[in-house]
C-alpha positions as CSV (number, residue, x, y, z in Angstrom):
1,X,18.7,38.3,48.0
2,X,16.7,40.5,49.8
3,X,16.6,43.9,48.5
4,X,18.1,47.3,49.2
5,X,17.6,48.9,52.6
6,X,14.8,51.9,51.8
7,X,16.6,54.3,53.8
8,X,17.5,57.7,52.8
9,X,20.6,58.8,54.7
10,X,21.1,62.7,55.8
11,X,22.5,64.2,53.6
12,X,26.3,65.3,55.5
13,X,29.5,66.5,54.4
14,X,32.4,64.1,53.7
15,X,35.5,64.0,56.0
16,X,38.3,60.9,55.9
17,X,39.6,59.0,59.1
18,X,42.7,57.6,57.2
19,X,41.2,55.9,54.1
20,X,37.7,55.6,55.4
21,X,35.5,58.1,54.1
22,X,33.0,59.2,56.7
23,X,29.7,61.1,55.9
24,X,28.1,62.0,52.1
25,X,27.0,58.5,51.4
26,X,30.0,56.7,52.4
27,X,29.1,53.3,53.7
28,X,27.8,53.8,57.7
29,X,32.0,53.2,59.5
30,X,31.3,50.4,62.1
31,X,34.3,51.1,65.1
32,X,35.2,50.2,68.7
33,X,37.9,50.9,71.3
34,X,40.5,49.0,73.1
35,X,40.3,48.2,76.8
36,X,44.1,47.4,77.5
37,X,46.1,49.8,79.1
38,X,48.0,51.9,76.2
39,X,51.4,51.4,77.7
40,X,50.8,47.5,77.2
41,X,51.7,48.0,73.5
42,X,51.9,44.3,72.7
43,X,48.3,43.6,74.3
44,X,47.0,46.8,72.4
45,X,48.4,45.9,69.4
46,X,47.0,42.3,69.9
47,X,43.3,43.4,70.6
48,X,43.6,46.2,67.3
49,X,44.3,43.4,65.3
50,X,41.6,40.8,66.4
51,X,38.8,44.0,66.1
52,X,40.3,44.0,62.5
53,X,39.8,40.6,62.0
54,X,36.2,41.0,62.6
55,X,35.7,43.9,60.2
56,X,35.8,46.9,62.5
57,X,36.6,50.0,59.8
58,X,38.4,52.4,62.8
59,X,39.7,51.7,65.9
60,X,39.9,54.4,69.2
61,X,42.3,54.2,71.7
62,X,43.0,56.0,74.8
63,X,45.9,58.7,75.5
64,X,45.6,59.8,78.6
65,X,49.1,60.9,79.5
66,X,52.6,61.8,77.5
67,X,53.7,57.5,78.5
68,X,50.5,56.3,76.5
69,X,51.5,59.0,73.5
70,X,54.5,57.1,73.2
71,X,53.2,54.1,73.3
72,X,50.8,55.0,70.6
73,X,53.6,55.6,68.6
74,X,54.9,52.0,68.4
75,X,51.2,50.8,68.2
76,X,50.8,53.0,65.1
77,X,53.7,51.4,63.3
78,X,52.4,47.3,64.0
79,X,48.6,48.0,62.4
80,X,46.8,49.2,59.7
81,X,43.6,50.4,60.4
82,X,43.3,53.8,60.9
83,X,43.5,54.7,64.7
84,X,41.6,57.9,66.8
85,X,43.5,59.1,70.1
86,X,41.1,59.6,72.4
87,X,42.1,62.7,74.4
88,X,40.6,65.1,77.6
89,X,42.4,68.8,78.2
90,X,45.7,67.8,77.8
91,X,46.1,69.7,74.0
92,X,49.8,68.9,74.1
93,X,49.3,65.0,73.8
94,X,46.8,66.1,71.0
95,X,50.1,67.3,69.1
96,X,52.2,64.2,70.3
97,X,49.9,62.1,68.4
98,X,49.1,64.3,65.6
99,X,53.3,63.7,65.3
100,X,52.9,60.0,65.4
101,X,50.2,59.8,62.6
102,X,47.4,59.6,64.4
103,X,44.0,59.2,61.6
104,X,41.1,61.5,63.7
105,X,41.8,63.3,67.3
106,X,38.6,62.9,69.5
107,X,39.1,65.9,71.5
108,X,36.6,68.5,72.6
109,X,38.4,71.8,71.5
110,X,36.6,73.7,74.6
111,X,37.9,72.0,77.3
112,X,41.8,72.2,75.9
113,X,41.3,75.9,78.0
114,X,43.3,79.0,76.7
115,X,42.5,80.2,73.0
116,X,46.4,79.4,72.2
117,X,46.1,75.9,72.9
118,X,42.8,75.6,70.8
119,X,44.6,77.1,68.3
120,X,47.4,75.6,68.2
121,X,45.7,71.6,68.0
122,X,43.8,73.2,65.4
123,X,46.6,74.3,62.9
124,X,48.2,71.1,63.8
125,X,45.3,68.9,62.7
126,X,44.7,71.5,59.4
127,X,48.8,71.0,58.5
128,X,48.1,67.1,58.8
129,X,44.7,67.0,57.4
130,X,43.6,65.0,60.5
131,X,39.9,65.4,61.3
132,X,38.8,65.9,65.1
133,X,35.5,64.2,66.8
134,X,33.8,66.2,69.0
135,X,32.2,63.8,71.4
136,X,29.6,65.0,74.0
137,X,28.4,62.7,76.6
138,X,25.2,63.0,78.9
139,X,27.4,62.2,81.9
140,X,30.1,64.6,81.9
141,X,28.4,67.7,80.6
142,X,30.0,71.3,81.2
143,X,29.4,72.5,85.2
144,X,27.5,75.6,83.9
145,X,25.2,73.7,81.3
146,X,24.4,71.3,83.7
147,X,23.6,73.8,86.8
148,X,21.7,75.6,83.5
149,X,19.6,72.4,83.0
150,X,19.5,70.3,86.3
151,X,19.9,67.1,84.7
152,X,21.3,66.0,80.9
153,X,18.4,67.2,78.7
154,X,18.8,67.2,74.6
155,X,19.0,70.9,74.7
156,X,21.5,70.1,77.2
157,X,23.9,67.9,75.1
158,X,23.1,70.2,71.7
159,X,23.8,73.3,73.3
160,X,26.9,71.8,74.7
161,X,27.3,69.9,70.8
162,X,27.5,73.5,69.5
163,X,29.8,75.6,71.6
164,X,32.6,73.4,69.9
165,X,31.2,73.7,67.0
166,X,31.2,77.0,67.2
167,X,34.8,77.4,68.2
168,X,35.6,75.2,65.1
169,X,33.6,77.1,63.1
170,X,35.6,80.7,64.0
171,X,38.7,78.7,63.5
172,X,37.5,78.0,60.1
173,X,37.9,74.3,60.1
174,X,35.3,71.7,59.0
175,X,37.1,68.7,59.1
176,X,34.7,67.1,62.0
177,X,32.3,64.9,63.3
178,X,30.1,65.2,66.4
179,X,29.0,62.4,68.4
180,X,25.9,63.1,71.5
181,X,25.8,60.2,73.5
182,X,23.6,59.5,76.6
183,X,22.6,56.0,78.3
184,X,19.1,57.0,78.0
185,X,17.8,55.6,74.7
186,X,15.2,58.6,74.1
187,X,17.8,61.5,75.7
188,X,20.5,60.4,73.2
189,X,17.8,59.7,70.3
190,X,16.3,63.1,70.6
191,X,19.9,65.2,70.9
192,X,20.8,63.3,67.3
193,X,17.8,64.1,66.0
194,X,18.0,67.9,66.9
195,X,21.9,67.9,66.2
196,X,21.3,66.7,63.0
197,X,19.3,69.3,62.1
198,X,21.5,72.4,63.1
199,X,25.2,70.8,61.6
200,X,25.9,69.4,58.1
201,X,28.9,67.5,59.4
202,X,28.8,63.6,60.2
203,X,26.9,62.0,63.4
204,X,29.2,59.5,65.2
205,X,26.1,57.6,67.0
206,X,26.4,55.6,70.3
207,X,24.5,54.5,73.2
208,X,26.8,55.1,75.7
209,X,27.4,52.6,78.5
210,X,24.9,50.6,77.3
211,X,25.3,48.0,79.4
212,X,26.4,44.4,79.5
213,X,26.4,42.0,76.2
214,X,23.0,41.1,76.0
215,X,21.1,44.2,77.7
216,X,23.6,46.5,76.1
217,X,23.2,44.8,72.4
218,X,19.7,45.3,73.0
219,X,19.8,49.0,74.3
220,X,22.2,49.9,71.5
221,X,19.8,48.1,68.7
222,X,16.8,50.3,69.8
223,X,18.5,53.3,70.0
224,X,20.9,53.1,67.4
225,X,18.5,51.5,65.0
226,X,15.9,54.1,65.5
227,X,18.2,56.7,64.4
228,X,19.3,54.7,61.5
229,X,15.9,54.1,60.1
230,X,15.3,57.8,60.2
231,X,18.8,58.2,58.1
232,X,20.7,59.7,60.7
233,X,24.5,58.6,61.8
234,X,27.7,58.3,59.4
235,X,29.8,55.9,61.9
236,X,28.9,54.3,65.3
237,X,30.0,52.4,68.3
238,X,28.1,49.3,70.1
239,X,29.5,50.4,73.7
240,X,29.2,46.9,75.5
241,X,30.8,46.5,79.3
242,X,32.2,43.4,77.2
243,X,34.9,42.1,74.4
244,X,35.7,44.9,71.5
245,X,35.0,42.2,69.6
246,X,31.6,42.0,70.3
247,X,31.0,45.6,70.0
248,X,31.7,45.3,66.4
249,X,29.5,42.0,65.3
250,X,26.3,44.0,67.0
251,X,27.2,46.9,65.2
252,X,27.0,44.5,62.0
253,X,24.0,43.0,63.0
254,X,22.5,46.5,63.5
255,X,23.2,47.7,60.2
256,X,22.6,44.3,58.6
257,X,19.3,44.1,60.0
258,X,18.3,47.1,58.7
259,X,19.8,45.9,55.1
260,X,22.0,49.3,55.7
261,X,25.4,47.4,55.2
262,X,26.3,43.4,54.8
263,X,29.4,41.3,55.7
264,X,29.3,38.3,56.3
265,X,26.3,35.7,56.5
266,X,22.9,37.1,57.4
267,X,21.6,33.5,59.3
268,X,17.0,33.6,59.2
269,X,16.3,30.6,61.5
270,X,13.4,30.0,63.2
271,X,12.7,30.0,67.1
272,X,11.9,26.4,66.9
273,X,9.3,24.4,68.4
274,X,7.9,20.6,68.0
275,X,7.7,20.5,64.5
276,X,11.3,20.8,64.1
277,X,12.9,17.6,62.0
278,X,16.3,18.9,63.0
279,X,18.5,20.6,65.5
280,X,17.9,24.0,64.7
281,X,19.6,26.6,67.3
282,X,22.3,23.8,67.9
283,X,22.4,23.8,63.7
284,X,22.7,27.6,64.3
285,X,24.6,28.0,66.8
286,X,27.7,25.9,65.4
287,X,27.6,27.1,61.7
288,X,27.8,30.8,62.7
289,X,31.2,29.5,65.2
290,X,32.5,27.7,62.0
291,X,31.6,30.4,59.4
292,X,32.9,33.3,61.2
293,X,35.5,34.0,58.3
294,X,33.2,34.5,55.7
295,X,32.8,38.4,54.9
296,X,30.6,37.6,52.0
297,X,27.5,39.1,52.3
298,X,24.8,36.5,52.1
299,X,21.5,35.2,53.2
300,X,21.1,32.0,54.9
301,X,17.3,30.1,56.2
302,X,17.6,27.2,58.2
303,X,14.1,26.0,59.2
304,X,13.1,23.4,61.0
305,X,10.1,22.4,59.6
306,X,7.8,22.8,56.2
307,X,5.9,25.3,57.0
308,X,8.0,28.3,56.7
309,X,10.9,26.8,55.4
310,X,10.4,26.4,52.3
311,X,8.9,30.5,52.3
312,X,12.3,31.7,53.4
313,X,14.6,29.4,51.4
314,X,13.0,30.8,48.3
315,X,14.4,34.6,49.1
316,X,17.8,33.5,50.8
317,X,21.1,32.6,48.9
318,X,20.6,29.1,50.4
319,X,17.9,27.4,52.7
320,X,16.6,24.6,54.0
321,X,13.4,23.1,54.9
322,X,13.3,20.5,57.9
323,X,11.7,16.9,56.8
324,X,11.0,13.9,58.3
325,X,15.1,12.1,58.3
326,X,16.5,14.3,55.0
327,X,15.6,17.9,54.7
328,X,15.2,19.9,51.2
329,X,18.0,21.9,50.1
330,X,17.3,25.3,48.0
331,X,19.7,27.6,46.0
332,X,19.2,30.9,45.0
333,X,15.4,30.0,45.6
334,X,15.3,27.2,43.4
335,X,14.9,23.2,45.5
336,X,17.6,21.2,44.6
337,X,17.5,17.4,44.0
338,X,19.8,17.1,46.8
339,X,18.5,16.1,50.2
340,X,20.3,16.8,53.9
341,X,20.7,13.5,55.7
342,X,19.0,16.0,59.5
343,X,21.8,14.0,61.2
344,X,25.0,15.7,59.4
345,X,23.2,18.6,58.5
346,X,25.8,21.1,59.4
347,X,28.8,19.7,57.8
348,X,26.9,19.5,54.9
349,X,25.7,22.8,55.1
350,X,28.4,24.6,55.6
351,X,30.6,23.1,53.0
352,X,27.2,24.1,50.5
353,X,27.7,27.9,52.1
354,X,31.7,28.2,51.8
355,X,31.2,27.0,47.6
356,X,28.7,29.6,47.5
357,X,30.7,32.4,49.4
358,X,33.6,31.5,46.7
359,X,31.2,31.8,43.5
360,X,29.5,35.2,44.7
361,X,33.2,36.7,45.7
362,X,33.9,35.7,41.8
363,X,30.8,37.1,40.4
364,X,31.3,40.5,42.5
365,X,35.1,40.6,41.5
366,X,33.5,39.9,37.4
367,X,31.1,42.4,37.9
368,X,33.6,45.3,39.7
369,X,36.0,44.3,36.7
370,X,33.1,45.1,33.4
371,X,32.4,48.7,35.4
C-alpha cells in the first residue's frame, strides 16, 4: 500500500542472463554464489536450489579448473535458474562452459593473455549469445595500475573498469555488464558513480567482502543503497562471509526498503517498549519463520501499542494495534470488528496474512489477465 519507489534508474542498455533481462528498466536481478566445492555436484546442486527457493534471479558459481567444468556440466542439467561460471585466465574453461550452456561468463577478457585467446572466448560467447561480466575488484587490481596509484582509488578501479571495456569494445561486442567492487563503502560508491557515467552497459553492484551477517548486511545496505537511490545498479550481490541464502533476503530487503522491488511480506513493527500489550519482536520474529513462503508482495504493521499502531495499520495491507487483552485488527486500512485475543496473536495473524496473500495473488492474476 505504500506507493511507488521515486527513483529514476540510469538509463543502460538491455543484455539477458538466460531469461532474465538485465539493464533498460528490467526489474534490479537480485543473485548470489555457491560456497561448495564445484566437484561436489550434489551439494552444489542442493545449495542452487535452496537460493532458488528464496527468490534469487541468477546464480554464480566457481570454475576454477577443467574437473569443476565438468562438473558444471551435470549441475547445469539438475536446475533452472540461469547460472554465471565464474572464471580467472584460464580462456579455455571459458569455452568448456560456454559448451555446457552456461547463461553469462564472468571473465575479465584482459587477463585471458594473448589476443587469440581474447578472441577466441569472444566469438564463442557472440555464436552463443552469452553475455560476459566484467568484474573489477579493489583487491586484486592490475600490478601496473596499482604501482600507478599506490593503493585502490576510483580512478584506480575505472581505469582498470575500462581497459576491458575497451578490448570489448574493438571486438565489437556489447553484450556486457561491469561490476567495481571495493570493501570500502565510499571507494566502491564513487567507482559506480564515475563508471556509470563513462559506459551505457549494466552495473552489477556489490560491496565486496562485506563482512559477516550483521556487519556485512549493514555495510552492503549503505553502500548498495546509496547507489540505488541515486538510480545506479541493474543486478547486485549481498556478499556476506555467511549462508547464500542470506545474501539474497538482504538483497530483498535492500531493494524492498527502498520500494525498488517487492517479494514477499514487507513486516513495519515497532522497537517496542512498556507500552506494548503484546509480544511484539517475539510476534515478529515467529511470523517472518512461518511466512517465509509467501512471495506476495505485501505490507504488514504489527504494533504494540495505540499510539502508532493504529497510524501504520491504516497504510499497510493488514495491521494491528496492541490493546489492553485483545488488539484491533485493520484491513486494507479500514478497523475490522474483529479483535486479537494478545495471547494467540500470531496464529491468528498469520492465518489473516496467508487469506490475504491468496486474494491479492487472484486480484494480480485478474488484473494481468484484462491487459
Amino acid at each position: 500500500m505504500h506507493n511507488e519507489s521515486p527513483i529514476k534508474r540510469r538509463q543502460s542498455t538491455r543484455i539477458y542472463v538466460g531469461d532474465v533481462p538485465i539493464g533498460d528498466g528490467a526489474p534490479i536481478a537480485v543473485q548470489s554464489m555457491t560456497n561448495t566445492r564445484t566437484t561436489d555436484v550434489e551439494a552444489t546442486v542442493a545449495q542452487i536450489k535452496s537460493l532458488e527457493n528464496v527468490g534469487a534471479d541468477i546464480v554464480r558459481v566457481s570454475v576454477p579448473t577443467m574437473d569443476a567444468a565438468e562438473a558444471f556440466k551435470q549441475i547445469k542439467q539438475q536446475v533452472n535458474i540461469p547460472l554465471v561460471a565464474d572464471i580467472h585466465f584460464d580462456y579455455r574453461i571459458a569455452l568448456k562452459v560456454a559448451e555446457y550452456g552456461v547463461d553469462c561468463l564472468r571473465i575479465n577478457p584482459g587477463n585471458i593473455g594473448r589476443e587469440d585467446r581474447i578472441r577466441a572466448v569472444v566469438d564463442c560467447a557472440k555464436d552463443k549469445n552469452i553475455p560476459i561480466r566484467i568484474g573489477i575488484n579493489g583487491g586484486s587490481l592490475e600490478k601496473d595500475i596499482q604501482q600507478k596509484y599506490g593503493e585502490p582509488t576510483p580512478d584506480a578501479l575505472v581505469e582498470s573498469a575500462m581497459r576491458h571495456v575497451e578490448i570489448l569494445d574493438r571486438l565489437n561486442f556489447d553484450q556486457f555488464k561491469v561490476s567495481v567492487k571495493a570493501s570500502d563503502v565510499f571507494l566502491a560508491v564513487e567507482s559506480y558513480r564515475r563508471l556509470a557515467a563513462q559506459i551505457k552497459q549494466p552495473l552489477h553492484l556489490g560491496i565486496t567482502e562485506a563482512g559477516g551477517l550483521r556487519a556485512g548486511a549493514v555495510k552492503s545496505a549503505v553502500g548498495l543503497g546509496m547507489l540505488l537511490a541515486e538510480g545506479i545498479g541493474d543486478t547486485l550481490r549481498v556478499s556476506l562471509a555467511a549462508d547464500p541464502v542470506e545474501e539474497i533476503k538482504v538483497g530483498f530487503d535492500i531493494l524492498k526498503s527502498l520500494r525498488i522491488r517487492s517479494r514477499g511480506i514487507n513486516f513495519i513493527a515497532c522497537p517496542t517498549c512498556s507500552r506494548q500489550e503484546f509480544d511484539v519482536i517475539g510476534t515478529v520474529n515467529e511470523l517472518e519463520q512461518r511466512l517465509e513462503d509467501i512471495t506476495t508482495p505485501m505490507d504488514v504493521s504489527v504494533i504494540g501499542c495505540v499510539v502508532n499502531g493504529p497510524g501504520e495499520a491504516e497504510v499497510s495491507h493488514l495491521g494491528i494495534a496492541g490493546g489492553n487483552r485483545k488488539s484491533a485488527f485493520y484491513d486494507d486500512g479500514v478497523r475490522q470488528k474483529e479483535r486479537f485475543d494478545n495471547d494467540n496473536v500470531i496464529d491468528q495473524l498469520e492465518t489473516k496474512i496467508r487469506a490475504k496473500a491468496s486474494m491479492l495473488d487472484i486480484n494480480n492474476r485478474i488484473d494481468i489477465a484484462e491487459k
